[in-house]
C-alpha positions in Angstrom: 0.0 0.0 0.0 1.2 3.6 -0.9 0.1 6.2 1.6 0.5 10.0 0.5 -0.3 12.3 3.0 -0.3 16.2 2.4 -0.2 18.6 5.4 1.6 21.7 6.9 1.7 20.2 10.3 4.2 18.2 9.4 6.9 20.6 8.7 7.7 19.4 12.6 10.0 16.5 12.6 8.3 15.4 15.4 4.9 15.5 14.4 5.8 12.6 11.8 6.5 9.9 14.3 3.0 8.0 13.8 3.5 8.2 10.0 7.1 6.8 10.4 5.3 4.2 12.7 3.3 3.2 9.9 5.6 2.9 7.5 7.2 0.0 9.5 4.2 -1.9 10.4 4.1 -3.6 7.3 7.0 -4.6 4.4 4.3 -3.4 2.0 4.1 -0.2 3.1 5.1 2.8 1.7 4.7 6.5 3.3 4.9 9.8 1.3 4.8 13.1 3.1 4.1 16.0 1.2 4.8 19.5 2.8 5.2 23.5 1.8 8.7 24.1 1.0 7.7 27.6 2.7 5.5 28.1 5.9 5.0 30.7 8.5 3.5 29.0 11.5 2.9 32.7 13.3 2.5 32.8 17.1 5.6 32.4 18.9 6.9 30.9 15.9 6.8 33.5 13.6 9.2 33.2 11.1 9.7 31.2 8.1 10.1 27.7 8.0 11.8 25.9 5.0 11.5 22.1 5.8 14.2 19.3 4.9 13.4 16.3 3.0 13.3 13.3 4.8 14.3 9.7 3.9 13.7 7.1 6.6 13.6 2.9 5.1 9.9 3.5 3.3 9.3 6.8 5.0 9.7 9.9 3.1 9.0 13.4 3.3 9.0 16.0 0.4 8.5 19.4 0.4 7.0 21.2 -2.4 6.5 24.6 -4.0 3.2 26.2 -2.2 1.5 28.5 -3.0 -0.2 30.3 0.8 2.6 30.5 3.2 0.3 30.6 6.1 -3.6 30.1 5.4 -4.3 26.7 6.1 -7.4 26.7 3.8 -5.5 28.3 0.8 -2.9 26.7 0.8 -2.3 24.6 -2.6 0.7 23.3 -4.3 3.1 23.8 -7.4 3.5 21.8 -10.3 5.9 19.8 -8.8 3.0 17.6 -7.3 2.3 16.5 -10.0 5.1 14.8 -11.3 5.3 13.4 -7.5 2.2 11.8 -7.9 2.8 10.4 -11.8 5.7 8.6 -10.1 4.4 7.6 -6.9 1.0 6.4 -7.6 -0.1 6.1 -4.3 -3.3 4.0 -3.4 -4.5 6.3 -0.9 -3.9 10.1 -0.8 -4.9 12.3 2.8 -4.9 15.8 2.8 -5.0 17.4 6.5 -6.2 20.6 5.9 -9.8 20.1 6.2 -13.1 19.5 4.3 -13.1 23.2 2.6 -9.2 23.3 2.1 -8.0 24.1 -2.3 -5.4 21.5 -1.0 -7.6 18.5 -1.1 -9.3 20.2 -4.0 -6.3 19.7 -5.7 -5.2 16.6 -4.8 -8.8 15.1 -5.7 -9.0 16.9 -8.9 -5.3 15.7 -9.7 -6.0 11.7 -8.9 -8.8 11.9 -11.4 -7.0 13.7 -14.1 -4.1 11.7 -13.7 -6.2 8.8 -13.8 -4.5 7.0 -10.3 -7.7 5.6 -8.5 -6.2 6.4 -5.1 -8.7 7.0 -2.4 -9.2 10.3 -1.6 -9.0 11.0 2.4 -9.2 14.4 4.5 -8.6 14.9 8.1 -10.3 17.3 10.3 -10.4 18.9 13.9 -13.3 21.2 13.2 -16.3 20.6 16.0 -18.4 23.5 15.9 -21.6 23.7 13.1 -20.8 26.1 10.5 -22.7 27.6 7.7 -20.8 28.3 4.0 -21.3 31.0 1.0 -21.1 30.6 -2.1 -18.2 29.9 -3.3 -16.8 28.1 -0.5 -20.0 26.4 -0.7 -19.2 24.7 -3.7 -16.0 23.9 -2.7 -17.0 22.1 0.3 -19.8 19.8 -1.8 -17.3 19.1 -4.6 -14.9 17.9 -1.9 -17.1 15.8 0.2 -18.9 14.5 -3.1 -15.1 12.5 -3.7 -14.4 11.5 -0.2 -13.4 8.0 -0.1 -13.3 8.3 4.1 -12.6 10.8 6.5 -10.3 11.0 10.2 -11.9 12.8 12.1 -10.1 14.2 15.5 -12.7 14.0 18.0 -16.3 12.7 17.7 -18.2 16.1 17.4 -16.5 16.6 14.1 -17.6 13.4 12.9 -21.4 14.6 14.2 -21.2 17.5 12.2 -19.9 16.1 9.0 -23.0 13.6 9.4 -25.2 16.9 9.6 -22.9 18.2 6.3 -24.6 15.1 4.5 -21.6 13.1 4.5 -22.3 9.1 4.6 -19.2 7.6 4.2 -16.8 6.4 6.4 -14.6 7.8 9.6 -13.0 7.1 11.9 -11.9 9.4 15.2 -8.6 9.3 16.0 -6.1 12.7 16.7 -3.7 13.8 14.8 -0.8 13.4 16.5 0.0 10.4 19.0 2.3 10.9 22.4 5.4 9.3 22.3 5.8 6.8 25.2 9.5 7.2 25.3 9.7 10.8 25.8 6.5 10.6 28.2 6.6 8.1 30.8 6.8 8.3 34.6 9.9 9.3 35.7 10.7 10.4 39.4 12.2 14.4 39.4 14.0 14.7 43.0 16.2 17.8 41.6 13.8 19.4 40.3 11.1 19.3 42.8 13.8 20.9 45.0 14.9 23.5 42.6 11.4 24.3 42.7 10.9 24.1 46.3 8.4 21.7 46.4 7.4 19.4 49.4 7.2 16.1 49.4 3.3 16.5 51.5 2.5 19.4 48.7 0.1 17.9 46.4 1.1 19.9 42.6 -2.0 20.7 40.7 -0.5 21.1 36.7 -1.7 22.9 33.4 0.5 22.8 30.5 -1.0 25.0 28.2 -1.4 28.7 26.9 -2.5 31.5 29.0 -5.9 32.5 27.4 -9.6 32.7 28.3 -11.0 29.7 26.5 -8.1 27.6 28.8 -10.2 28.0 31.8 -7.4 29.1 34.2 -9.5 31.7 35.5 -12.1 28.4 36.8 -9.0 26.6 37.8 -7.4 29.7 40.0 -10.7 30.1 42.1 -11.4 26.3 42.7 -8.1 26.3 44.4 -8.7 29.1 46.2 -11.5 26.8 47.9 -8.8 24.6 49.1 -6.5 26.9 51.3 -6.4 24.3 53.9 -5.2 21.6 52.1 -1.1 21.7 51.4 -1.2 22.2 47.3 1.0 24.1 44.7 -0.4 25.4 41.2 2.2 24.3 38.7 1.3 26.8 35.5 3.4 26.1 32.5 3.5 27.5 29.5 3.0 31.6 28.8 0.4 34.0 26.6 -1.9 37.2 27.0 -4.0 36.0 30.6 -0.9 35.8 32.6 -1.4 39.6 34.2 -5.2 38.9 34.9 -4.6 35.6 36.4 -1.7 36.8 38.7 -4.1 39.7 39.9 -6.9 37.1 40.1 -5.0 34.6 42.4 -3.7 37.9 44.6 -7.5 39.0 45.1 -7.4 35.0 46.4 -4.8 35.4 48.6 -2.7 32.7 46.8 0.1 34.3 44.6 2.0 32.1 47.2 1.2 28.6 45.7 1.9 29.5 42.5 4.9 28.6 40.6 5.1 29.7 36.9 7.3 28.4 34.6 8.1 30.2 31.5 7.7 27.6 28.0 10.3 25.2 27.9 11.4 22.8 25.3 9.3 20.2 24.3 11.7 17.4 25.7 11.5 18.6 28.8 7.7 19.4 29.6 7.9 15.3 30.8 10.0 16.5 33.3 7.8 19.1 34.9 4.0 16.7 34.1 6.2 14.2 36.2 6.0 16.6 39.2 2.4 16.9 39.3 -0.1 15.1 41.5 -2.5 15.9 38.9 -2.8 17.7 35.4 -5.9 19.6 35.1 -7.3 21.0 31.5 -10.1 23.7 32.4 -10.7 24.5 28.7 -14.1 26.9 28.2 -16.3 26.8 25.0 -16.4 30.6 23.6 -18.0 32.2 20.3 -15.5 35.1 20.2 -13.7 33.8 17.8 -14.3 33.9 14.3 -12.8 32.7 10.7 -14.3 33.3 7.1 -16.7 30.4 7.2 -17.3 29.8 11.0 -17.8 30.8 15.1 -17.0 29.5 18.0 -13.7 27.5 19.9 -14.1 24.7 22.1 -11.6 22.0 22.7 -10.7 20.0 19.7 -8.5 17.5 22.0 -6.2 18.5 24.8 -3.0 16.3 23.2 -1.8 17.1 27.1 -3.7 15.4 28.7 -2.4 12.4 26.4 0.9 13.0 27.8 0.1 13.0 31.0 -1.5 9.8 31.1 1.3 8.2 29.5 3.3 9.9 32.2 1.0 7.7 35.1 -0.2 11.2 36.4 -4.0 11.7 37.0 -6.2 13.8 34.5 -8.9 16.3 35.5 -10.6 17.4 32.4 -13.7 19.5 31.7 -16.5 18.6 29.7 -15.9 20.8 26.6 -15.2 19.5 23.4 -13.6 16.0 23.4 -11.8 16.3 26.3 -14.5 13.4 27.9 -14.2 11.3 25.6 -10.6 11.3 25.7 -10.5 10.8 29.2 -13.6 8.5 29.5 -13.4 5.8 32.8 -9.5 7.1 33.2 -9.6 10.3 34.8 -12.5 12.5 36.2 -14.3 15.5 34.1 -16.4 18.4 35.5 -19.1 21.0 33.8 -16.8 23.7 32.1 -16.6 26.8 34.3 -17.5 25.1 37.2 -15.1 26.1 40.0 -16.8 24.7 42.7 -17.1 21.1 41.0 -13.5 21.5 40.0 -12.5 22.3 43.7 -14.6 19.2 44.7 -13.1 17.0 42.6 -9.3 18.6 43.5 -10.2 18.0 47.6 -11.1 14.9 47.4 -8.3 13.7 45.1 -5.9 15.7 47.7 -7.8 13.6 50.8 -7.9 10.2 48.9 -4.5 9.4 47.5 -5.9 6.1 46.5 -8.0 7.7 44.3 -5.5 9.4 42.4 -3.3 6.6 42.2 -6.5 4.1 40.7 -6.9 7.3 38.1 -2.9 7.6 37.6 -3.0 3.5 36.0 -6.0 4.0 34.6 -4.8 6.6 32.3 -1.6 5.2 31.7 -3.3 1.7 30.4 -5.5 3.8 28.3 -2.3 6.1 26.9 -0.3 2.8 25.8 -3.2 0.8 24.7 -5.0 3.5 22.4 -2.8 6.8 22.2 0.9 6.3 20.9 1.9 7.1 17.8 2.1 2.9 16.6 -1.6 2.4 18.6 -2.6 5.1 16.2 -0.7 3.8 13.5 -2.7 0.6 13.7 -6.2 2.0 13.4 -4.9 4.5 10.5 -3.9 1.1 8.7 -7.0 -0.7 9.5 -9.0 1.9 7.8 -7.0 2.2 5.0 -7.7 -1.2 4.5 -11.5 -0.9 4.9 -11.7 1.5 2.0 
């Protein structure tokens, strides 16, 4: 089976792993990555980003001319695809960038010029219900009309692209895996006492970016419930809320127990998850945002609380977006904004260290069995193989 696989997100190195792991699964495997030769991530990463090739055994990735250097939804790709495709011939082709991307307008249109019978696949994150104008309109139904199948990242995605009038098949799986190597629990004596931690403290953890729809505001005031109990807030990560929060938690009376930690390589956030007693995700469903063809942000995952699992530490989760339903029977979810639940839920974990560890295993079975990037790998292959 030949796999080609177009997306910007894979510009990251890293962010390949589950491709490479499927690659290896199987002798008859071959994997194709295709990615912009030029992309500007923007955020903290603005600058521009001119990938490498890649050869790995039957893992490859190619970048190639773009046009879009940082529109997900425009972005579409130079001639040089074409003569990619002529000589690859894959038998399945997945373009990341959405149901309404020209990318997988392209790559449809091209398979049936170029007569290579590949099944067309598109991945998605997108949760919310949209409406579309003409022309995107038409874009979207031409799309969807060729869709072979469909990976979807979380389960209201796959919802809405049932209410889109789409009938064929999906499967939910995210993106990206975590790599059990990297995440896995790991004692940190030194630095728990660089930090000044106690061993009786019990470290309540968000890994995350400081904005509204995170939730940090909920999380700041269900601990301020609990200033009776021996905890530290562990907030790392940086972004915009960091001022309110800090005067937040001072109205609280507990800029004491918090320790922030400015971002930090990605290699070495397992170092600080493996300090916490728990890793809470408060995100908050908002409408404030808004793109050409939609409203509206709530959480599309929480790949954290993926990594924390894998890292044995408990998950506290709340219920927007997928976050339940990655979490399920392996960690413990509240209603979104609630700080008293959330406090509830924190005191009793801090009282009934049982209770965290049954949740700490829990989660780590679930990480290993469902989550890695060769777990994911799997079910990819497996519905591949369906179509």
């Amino acid at each position: 089976m030949k796999v080609l696989v177009i997306s910007h997100t894979y510009i990251v190195p890293l962010n390949c792993e589950k491709l490479r792991a499927l690659a290896e699964l199987n002798e008859d495997i071959e994997v194709k990555v295709v990615v912009p030769k030029r992309w500007r991530p923007g955020g903290v990463q603005n600058r521009l980003v001119e990938p490498d090739p890649i050869q790995a055994g039957r893992f490859h990735r190619v970048p190639v001319s773009n046009f879009s250097q940082n529109n997900q939804g425009m972005l579409c790709f130079g001639t040089d695809l074409i003569g990619l495709l002529r000589q690859f011939r894959p038998d399945i082709i997945q373009v990341e960038q959405g149901a309404k991307a020209l990318a997988y307008t392209q790559a449809i249109t091209l398979n049936r010029l170029l007569g290579l019978k590949a099944k067309n696949v598109f991945f998605t994150w997108w949760n919310l219900p949209y409406t579309l104008k003409f022309p995107v309109s038409l874009l979207e139904g031409y799309n969807l009309k060729h869709t072979d199948g469909v990976v979807v990242g979380n389960q209201d995605g796959f919802d809405i692209l049932r209410q889109r009038g789409y009938g064929g098949p999906m499967t939910v799986m995210p993106q990206l895996g975590v790599d059990e190597q990297l995440f896995r629990p790991q004692s940190q004596p030194e630095l728990s006492a660089e930090l000044g931690l106690k061993p009786d403290e019990f470290v309540v953890g968000f890994v995350g970016r400081f904005v509204p729809e995170k939730g940090l505001l909920t999380l700041v005031k269900a601990l301020a419930t609990l200033k009776d109990r021996p905890w530290k807030l562990l907030l790392l990560g940086r972004g915009p809320q960091k001022a309110e929060i800090e005067a937040a938690a001072k109205n609280l009376g507990i800029c004491d127990r918090i320790l922030w930690i400015e971002s930090v390589p990605h290699d070495q956030v397992p170092n600080y998850i493996n300090l916490m007693s728990a890793l809470v995700l408060p995100s908050e469903t908002t409408y404030q945002f808004k793109t050409m063809t939609a409203a509206g942000w709530k959480e599309q995952f929480g790949h954290v609380l993926i990594e924390a699992m894998a890292a044995r530490v408990p998950v506290i989760g709340s219920d927007s977006g997928e976050i339940p339903h990655v979490i399920g029977e392996a960690g413990l979810v509240f209603p979104e904004g609630n700080a008293e639940a959330l406090g509830e839920i924190l005191g009793d974990l801090i009282d009934n260290p049982d209770r965290g560890e049954h949740f700490a295993q829990a989660g780590y079975q679930k990480a290993l069995s469902q989550y890695t990037n060769r777990a994911l790998a799997r079910q990819l292959l497996t519905f591949y193989q369906s179509l």
